[in-house]
GUVO-198188 format. One line per 10 residues: their letters; for each residue x, y, z of C-alpha. Coordinates in pm, 1 decimal. Last residue first. Layout:
N
A	X Y Z | ...
***
This chain:
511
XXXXXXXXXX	-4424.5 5852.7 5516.9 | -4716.8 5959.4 5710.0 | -4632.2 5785.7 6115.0 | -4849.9 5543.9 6181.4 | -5163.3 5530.0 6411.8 | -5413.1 5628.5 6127.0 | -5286.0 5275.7 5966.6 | -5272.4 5111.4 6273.2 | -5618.2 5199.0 6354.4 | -5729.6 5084.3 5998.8
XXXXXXXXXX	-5567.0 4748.8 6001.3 | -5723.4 4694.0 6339.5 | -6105.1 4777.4 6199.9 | -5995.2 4566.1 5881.5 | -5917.4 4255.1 6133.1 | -6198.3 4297.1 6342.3 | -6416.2 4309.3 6034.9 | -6336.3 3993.1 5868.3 | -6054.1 4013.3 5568.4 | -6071.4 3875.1 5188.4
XXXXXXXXXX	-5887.8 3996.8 5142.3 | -5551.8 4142.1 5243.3 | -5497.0 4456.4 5414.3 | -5130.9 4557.8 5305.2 | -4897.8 4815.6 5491.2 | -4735.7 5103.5 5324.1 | -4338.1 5071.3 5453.9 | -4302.8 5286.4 5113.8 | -3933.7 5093.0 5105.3 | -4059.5 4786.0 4925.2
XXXXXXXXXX	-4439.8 4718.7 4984.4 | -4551.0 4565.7 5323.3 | -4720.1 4292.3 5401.4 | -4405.3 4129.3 5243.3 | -4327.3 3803.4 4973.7 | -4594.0 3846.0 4750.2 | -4643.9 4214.0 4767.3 | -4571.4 4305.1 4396.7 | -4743.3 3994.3 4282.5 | -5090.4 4117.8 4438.6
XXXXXXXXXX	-5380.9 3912.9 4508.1 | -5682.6 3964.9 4652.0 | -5569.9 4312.4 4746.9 | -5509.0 4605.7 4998.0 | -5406.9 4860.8 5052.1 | -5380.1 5159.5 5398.0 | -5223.6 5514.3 5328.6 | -5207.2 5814.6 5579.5 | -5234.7 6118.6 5427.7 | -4978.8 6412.6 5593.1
XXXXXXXXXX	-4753.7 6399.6 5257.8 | -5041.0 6483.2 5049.3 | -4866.7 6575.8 4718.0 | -4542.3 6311.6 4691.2 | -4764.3 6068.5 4932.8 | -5078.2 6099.1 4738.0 | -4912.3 6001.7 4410.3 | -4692.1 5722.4 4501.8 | -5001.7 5614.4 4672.8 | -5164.7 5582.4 4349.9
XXXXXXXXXX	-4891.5 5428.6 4181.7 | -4882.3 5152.0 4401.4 | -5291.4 5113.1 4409.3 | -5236.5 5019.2 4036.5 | -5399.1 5307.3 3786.0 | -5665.8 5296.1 3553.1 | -5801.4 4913.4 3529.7 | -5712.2 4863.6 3957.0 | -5512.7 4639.5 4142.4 | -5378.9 4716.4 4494.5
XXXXXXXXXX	-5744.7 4876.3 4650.2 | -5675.0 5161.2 4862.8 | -5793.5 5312.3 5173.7 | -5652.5 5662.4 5188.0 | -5588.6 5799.8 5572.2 | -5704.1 6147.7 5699.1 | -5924.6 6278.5 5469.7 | -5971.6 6658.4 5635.3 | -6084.6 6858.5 5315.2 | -6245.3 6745.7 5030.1
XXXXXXXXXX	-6164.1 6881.8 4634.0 | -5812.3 6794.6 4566.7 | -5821.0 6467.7 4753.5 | -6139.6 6374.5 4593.2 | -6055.5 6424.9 4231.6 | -5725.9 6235.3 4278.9 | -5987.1 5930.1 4423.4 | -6174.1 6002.3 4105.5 | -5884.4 5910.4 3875.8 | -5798.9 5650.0 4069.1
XXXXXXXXXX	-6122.8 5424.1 4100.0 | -6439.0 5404.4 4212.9 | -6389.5 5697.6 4471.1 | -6520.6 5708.7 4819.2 | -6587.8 5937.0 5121.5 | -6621.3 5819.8 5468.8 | -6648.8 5900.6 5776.6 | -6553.6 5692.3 6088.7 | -6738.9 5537.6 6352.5 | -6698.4 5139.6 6259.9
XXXXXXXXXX	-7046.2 5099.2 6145.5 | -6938.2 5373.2 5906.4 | -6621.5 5163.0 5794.7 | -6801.1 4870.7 5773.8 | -7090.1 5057.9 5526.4 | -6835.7 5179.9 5301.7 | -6649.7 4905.4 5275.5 | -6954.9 4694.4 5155.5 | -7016.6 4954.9 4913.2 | -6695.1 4903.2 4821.3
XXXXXXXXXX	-6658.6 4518.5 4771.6 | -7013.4 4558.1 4567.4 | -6894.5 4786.7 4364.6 | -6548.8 4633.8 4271.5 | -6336.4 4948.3 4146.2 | -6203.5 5045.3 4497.0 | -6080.7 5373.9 4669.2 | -6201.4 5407.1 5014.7 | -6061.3 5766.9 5145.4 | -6141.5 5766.7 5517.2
XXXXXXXXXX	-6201.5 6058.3 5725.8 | -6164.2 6050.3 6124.9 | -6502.6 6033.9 6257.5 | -6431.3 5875.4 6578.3 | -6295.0 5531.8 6518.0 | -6353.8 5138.4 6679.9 | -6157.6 4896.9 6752.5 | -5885.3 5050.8 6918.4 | -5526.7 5006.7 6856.3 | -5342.8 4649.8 6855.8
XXXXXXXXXX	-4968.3 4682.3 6872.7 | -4753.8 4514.2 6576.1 | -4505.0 4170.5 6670.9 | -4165.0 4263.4 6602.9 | -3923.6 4052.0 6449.4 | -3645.7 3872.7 6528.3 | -3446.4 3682.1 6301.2 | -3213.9 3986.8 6211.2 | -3030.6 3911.2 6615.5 | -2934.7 3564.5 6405.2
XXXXXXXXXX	-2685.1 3723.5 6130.5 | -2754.1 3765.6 5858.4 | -2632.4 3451.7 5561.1 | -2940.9 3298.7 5491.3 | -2858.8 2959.9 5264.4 | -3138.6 2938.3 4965.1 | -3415.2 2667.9 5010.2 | -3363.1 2350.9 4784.0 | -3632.7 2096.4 4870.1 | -3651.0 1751.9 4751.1
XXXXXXXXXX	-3948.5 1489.0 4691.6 | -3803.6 1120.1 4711.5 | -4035.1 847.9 4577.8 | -4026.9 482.6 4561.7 | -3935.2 185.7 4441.1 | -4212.0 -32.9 4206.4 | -4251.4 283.8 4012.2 | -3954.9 465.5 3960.7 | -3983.9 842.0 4167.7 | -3774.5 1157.9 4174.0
XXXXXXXXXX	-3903.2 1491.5 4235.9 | -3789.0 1832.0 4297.5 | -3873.9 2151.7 4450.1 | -3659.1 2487.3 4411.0 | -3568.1 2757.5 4582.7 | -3603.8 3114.5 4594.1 | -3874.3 3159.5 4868.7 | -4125.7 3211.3 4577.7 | -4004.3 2903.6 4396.3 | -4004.9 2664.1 4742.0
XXXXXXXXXX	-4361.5 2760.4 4830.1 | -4492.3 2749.3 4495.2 | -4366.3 2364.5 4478.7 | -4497.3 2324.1 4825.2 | -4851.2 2439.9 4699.0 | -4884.2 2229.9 4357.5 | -4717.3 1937.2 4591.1 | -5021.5 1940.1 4829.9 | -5322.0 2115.1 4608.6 | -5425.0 1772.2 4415.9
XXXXXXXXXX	-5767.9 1782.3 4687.9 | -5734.1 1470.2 4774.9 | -5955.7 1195.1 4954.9 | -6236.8 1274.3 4834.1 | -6246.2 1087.9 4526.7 | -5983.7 856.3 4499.2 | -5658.2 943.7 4515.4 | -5428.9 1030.1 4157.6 | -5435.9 1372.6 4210.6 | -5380.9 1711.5 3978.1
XXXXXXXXXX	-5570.1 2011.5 4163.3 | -5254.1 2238.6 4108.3 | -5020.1 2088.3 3905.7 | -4711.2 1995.2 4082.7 | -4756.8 1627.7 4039.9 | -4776.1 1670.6 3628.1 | -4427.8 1505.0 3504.6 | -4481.3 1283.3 3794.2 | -4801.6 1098.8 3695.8 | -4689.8 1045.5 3326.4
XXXXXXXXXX	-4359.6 867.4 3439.4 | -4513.6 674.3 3660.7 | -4487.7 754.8 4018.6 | -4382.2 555.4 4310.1 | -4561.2 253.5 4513.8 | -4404.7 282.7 4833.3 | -3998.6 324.5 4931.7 | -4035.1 665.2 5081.4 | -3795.7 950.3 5067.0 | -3866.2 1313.9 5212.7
XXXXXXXXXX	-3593.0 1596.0 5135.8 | -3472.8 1922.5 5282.4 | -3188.4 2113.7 5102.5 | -3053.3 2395.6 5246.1 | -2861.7 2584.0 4969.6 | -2590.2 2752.3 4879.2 | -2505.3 2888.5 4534.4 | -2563.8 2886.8 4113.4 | -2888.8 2961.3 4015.1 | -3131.1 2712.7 4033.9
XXXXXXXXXX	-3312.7 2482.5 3754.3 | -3234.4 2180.7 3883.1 | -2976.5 2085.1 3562.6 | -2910.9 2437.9 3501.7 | -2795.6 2487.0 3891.0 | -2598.3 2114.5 3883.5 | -2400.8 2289.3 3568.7 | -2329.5 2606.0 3747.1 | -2250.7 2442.2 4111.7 | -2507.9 2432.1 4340.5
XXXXXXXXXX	-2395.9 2415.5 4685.9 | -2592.1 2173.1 4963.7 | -2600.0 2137.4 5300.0 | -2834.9 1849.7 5404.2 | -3154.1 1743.3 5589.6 | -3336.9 1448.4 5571.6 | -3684.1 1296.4 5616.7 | -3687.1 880.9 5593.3 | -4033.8 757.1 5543.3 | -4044.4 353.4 5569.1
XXXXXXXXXX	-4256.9 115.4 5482.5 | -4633.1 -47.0 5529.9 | -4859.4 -196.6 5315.5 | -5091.7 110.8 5203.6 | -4763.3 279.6 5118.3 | -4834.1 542.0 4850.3 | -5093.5 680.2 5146.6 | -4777.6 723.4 5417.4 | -4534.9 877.2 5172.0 | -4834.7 1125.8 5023.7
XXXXXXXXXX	-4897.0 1199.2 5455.3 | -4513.6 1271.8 5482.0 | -4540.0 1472.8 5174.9 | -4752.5 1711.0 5336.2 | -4653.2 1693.4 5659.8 | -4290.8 1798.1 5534.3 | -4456.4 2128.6 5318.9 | -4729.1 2230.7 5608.5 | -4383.2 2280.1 5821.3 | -4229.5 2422.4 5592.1
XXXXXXXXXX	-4513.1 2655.0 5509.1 | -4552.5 2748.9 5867.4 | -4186.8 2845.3 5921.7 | -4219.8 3102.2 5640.4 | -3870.2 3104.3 5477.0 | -3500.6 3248.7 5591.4 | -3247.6 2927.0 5592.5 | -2972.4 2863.6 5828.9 | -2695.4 2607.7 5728.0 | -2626.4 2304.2 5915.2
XXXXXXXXXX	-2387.5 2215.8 6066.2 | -2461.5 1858.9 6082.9 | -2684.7 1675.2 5859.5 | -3025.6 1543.2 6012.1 | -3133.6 1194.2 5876.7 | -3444.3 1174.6 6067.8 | -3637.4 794.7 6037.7 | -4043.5 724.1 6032.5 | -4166.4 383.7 6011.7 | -4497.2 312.3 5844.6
XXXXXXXXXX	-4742.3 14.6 5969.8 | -4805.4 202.5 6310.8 | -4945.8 546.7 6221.0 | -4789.9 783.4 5991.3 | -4997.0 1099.7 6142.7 | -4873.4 975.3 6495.8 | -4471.9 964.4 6411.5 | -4534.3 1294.2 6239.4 | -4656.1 1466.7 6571.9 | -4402.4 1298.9 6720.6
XXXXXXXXXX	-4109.8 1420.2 6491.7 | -4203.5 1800.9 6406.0 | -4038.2 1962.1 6674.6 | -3745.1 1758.7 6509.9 | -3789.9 1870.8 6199.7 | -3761.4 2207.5 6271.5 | -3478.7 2230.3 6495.6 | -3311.7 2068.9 6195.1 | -3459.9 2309.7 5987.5 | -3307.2 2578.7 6181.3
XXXXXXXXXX	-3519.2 2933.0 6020.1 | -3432.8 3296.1 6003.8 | -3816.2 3406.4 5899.5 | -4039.9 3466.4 5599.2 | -4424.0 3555.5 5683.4 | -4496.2 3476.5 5303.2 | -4801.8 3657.9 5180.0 | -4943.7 3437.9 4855.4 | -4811.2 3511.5 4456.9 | -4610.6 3234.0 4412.8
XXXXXXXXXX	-4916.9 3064.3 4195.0 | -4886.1 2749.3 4423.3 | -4890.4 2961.9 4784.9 | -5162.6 3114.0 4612.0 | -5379.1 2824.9 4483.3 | -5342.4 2769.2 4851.7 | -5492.5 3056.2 4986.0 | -5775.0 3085.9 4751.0 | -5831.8 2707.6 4904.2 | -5847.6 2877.4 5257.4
XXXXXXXXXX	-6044.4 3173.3 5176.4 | -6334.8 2931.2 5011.1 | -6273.0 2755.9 5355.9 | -6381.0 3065.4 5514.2 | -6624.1 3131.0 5296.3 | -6816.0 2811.7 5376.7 | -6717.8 2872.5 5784.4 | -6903.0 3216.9 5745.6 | -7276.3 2999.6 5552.6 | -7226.2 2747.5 5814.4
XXXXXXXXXX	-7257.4 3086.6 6115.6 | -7494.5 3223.6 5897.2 | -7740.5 2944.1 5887.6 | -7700.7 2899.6 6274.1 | -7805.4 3265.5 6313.3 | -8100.4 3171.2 6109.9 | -8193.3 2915.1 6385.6 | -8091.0 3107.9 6660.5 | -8301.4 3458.8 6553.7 | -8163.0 3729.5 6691.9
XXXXXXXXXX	-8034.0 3870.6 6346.2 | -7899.7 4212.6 6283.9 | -7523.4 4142.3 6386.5 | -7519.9 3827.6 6156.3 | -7669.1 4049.5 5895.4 | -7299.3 4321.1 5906.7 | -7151.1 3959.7 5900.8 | -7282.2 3840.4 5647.9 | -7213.9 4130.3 5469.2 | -6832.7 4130.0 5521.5
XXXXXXXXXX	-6784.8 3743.0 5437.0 | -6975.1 3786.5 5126.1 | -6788.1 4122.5 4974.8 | -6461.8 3974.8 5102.7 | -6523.4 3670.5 4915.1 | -6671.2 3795.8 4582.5 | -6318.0 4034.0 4534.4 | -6120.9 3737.4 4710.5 | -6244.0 3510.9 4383.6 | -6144.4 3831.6 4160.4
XXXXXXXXXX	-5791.4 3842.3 4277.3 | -5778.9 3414.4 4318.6 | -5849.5 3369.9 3939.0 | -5589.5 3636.1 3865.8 | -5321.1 3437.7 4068.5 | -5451.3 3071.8 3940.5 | -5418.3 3223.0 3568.2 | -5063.3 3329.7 3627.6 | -4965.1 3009.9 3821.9 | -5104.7 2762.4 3536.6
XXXXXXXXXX	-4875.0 3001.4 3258.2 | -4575.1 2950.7 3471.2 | -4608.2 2579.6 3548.7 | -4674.3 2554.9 3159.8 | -4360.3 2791.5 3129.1 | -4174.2 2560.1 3387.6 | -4301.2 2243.2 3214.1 | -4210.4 2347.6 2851.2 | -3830.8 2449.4 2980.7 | -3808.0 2153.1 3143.3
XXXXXXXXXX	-3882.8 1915.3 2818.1 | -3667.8 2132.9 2615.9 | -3386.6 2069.7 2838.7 | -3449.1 1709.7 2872.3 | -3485.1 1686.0 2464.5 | -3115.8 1919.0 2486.0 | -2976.6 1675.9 2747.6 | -3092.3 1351.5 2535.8 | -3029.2 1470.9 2209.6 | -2715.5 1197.3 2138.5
XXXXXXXXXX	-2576.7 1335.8 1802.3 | -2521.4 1020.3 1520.9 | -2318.0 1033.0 1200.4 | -2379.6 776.3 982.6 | -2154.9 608.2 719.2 | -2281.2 429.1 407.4 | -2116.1 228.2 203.7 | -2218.9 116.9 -161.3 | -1952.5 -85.1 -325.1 | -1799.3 -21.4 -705.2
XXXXXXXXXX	-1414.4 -59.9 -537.7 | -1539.3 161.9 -234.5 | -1804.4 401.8 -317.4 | -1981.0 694.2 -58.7 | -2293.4 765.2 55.7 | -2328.8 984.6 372.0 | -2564.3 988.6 672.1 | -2691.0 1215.7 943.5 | -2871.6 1052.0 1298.4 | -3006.6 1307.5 1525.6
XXXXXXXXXX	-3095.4 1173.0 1867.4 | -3377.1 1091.1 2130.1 | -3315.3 819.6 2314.5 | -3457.9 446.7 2368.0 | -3408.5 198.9 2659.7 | -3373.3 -161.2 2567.2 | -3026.1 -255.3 2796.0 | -2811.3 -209.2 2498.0 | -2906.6 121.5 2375.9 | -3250.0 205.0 2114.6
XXXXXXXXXX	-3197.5 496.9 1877.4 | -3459.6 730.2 1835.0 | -3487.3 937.4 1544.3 | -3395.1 1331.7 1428.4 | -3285.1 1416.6 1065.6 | -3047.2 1437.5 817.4 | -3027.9 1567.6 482.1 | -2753.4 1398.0 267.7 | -2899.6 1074.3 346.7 | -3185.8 1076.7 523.6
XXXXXXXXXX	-3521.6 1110.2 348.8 | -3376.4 1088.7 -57.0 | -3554.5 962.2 -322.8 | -3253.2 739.5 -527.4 | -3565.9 514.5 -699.4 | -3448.4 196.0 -628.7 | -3119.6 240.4 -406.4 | -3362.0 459.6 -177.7 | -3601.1 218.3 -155.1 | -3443.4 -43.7 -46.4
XXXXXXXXXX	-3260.1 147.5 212.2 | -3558.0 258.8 355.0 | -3710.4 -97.5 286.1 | -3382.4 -292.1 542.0 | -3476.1 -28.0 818.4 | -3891.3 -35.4 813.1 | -3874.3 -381.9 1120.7 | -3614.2 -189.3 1333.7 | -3787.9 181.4 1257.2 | -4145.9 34.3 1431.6
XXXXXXXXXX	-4014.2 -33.8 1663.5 | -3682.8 27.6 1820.5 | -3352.5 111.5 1673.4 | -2980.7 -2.0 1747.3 | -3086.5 -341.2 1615.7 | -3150.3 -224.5 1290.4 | -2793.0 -216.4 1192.9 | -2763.3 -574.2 1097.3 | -2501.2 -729.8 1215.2 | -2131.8 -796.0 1094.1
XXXXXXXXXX	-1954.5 -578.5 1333.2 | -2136.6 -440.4 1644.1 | -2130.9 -705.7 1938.5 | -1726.1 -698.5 1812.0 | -1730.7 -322.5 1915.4 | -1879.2 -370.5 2243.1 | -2185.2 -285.1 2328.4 | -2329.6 19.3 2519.6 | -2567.0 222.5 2247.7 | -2357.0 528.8 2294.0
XXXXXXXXXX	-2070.0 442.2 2485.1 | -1980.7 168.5 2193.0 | -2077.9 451.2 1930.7 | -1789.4 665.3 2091.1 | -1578.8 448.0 2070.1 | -1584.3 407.0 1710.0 | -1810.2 146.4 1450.9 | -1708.3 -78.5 1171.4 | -1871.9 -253.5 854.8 | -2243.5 -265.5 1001.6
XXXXXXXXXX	-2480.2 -466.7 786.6 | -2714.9 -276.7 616.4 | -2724.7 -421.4 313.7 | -2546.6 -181.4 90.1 | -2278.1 -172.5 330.0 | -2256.4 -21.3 709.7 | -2073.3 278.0 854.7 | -2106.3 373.9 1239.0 | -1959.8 705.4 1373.0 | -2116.6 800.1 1763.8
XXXXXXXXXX	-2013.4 1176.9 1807.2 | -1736.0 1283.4 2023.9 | -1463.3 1206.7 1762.6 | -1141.9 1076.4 1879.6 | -1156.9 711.8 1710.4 | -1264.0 817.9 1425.3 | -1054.6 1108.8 1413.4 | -773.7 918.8 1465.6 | -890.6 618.6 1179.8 | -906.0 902.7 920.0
XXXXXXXXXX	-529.9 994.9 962.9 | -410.1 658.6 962.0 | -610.3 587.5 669.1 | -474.1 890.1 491.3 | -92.6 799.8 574.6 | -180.7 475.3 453.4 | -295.1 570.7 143.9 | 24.1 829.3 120.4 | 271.0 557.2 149.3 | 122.5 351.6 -123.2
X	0.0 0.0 0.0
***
């Protein structure tokens, strides 16, 4: 052999054998000639498990059995679909799983032979990427709707929660009184599930606080230990040193008795529920990957070795009012509300489960790095109930939510004035004297409640300001809104709790 052929082959068989893509050639038909490393990695044989076979068993159904035609065709009438174009297949590995890739092949002639060499590109990170990125912007998309859903729900609820209780105060009657009283604990459990949709949207008040989750967890044992009931063992894997974490205590601890009670029904049997704590730091590929950015994190995680999830259940656990229990014996709100949870508090929630093994359910909760005298916080006076004329600006496009407010506030002693919406409140203020405090709703067709008070405080520095809102993205994580200090009302509320909000309001200084 000529110098210069061998030179050539030498040269070809390094880049086949360096090349990060799977190379596999086959003749006319179909059998495979030779194959590089990087095909053996690929589909997991060895290279002699390769040579001399037919390559349609690197692809499942129904490509296997259509393989030996394609190339049939193609030598028949020369209509290209793959050659010289390239698309994406699946290609099926060793142990039977499939994967998503993009398979390109070349003709070329050897001594009047037909070869043909493909080039295949494992998709499986960029179809996993794709696949995330559709379920965070469905995730996304489900939140938005549940948040405006909520705003006008709270809108009906605070306008029947406030007049039945202006009736309840009217009635003497026990029986109706009775009526009421179920027709109050309705709404408030109408409150409740506007609550959670919420927590799921990201859009519900967080109390956030500097939190031990190993303290946690363990005030958290025995009353666990009971919910899970003889059949299921419960174990504590706390990791030492622990990092501090700053979320609402309360939705931790409604997260881990949450999936603690989803261990405890996947294993109608019996088992085990192991709940674990861990430092963690998310590198730049591991953030991608979990959809984090890069840092520290507490991570908090529930395992169980019950039934598990197929793959079709867990891709859609976090929806809100998804469930696989019978009827009445889930609401589907659980995960959808500990996944909102984790996002708003800047984390992350995570699942793994094989059916047949189990389930683990993670948390990622950013590390807090103030100091612990920042964890305390102050709890707010309580002022009178009632008022004594003071003026009172009630600003709110919902009719019946403001004649409603209207009529509290009276009840309440105070005088009132009102304005469906901001262009009439700024008619108000510039035309009646002696309005002491400005009662806003948040969200509004003309102007948000933000910009409102914006407005009043720049011009009417002396006017106290009060919001509030069924829903509000911009106050998600405070009851109060960024440096304004302007405190938050939200609905739907019950009279003692507006008549407080509005005494602290008056009580404050302007800002």
């Amino acid at each position: 052999m000529p110098q210069t052929t061998i030179g050539q082959a030498s040269r070809l068989e390094s880049i086949l054998e360096s090349a990060v893509d799977a190379i596999v050639t086959i003749d006319a038909d179909g059998l495979i000639e030779t194959v590089n490393p990087a095909a053996e990695k690929l589909f997991g044989y060895d290279r002699a498990e390769f040579v001399g076979r037919n390559v349609r068993f690197l692809m499942p159904e129904p490509y296997q059995s259509e393989h030996d035609s394609y190339i049939r065709n193609y030598r028949a009438t020369g209509r290209r679909k793959i050659i010289g174009i390239g698309r994406r297949v699946v290609g099926r590995r060793s142990d039977g799983t499939t994967f998503p890739m993009h398979l390109s092949v070349s003709e070329f002639h050897v001594a009047d032979k037909v070869y043909f060499t493909g080039i295949i590109h494992d998709l499986t990170e960029q179809a996993d990427a794709e696949r995330a990125l559709l379920q965070a912007q469905k995730m996304e998309a489900i939140g938005q709707l549940t948040g405006g859903i909520a705003h006008d729900f709270n809108n009906l609820l605070t306008a029947i929660v406030g007049n039945l209780e202006m009736l309840d105060a009217k009635l003497t009657d026990s029986g109706q009184r009775a009526l009421l009283t179920e027709a109050l604990e309705a709404a408030e459990v109408g409150s409740r599930l506007t609550g959670r949709l919420l927590t799921f949207a990201r859009r519900a008040a967080l109390e956030p606080k500097i939190v031990d989750l190993n303290e946690l967890v363990g005030g958290l044992r025995d009353m666990l230990r009971r919910t899970l009931g003889e059949t299921v063992r419960l174990e504590t894997r706390l990791g030492d040193g622990l990092w501090s974490t700053r979320v609402d205590p309360s939705q931790v601890e409604s997260a881990i008795v949450n999936l603690v009670v989803n261990s405890r029904d996947a294993m109608p049997g019996g088992g085990l529920v192991l709940v674990e704590t861990d430092n963690a730091t998310i590198d730049v590929d591991g953030a991608e990957e979990a959809g984090l950015r890069p840092g520290d994190y507490v991570q908090l995680s529930v395992t169980d070795n019950g039934s598990g999830m197929p793959v079709s259940v867990r891709e859609r656990a976090f929806e809100p009012f998804f469930t696989t229990k019978e009827q009445g014996k889930g609401t589907g709100l659980g995960l959808a509300m500990i996944y909102g949870f984790a996002k708003q508090s800047g984390g992350q929630a995570t699942i793994y489960s094989e059916e047949g093994v189990g389930t683990t359910v993670k948390l990622y909760l950013p590390r807090h790095h103030v100091d612990a005298a920042a964890a305390a916080a102050g709890t707010p006076g309580t002022g009178p109930v009632r008022g004594d004329g003071e003026l009172i600006l009630v600003v709110e496009d919902d009719a019946r939510v403001r004649r409603l407010t209207v009529a509290r506030l009276t009840d309440l002693g105070y005088a009132v004035v009102e304005a469906a919406n901001g262009r009439e409140a700024v008619e108000r203020l510039a035309t009646v004297d002696g309005i002491r405090l400005m009662f806003s709703d948040l969200v509004m067709p003309d102007t948000s409640g933000r910009d409102l008070a914006e407005q009043v405080r720049a011009t009417y520095p002396g006017i106290r300001i009060l919001l509030t809102s069924g829903y509000s993205e911009e106050f998600a994580t405070s009851s109060t809104f960024g440096g304004a200090r302007w405190p938050l009302l939200r609905k739907p509320y019950r009279l003692a709790e507006l008549a407080e909000a509005i005494q602290a309001a008056l009580g404050a200084d302007a800002r």
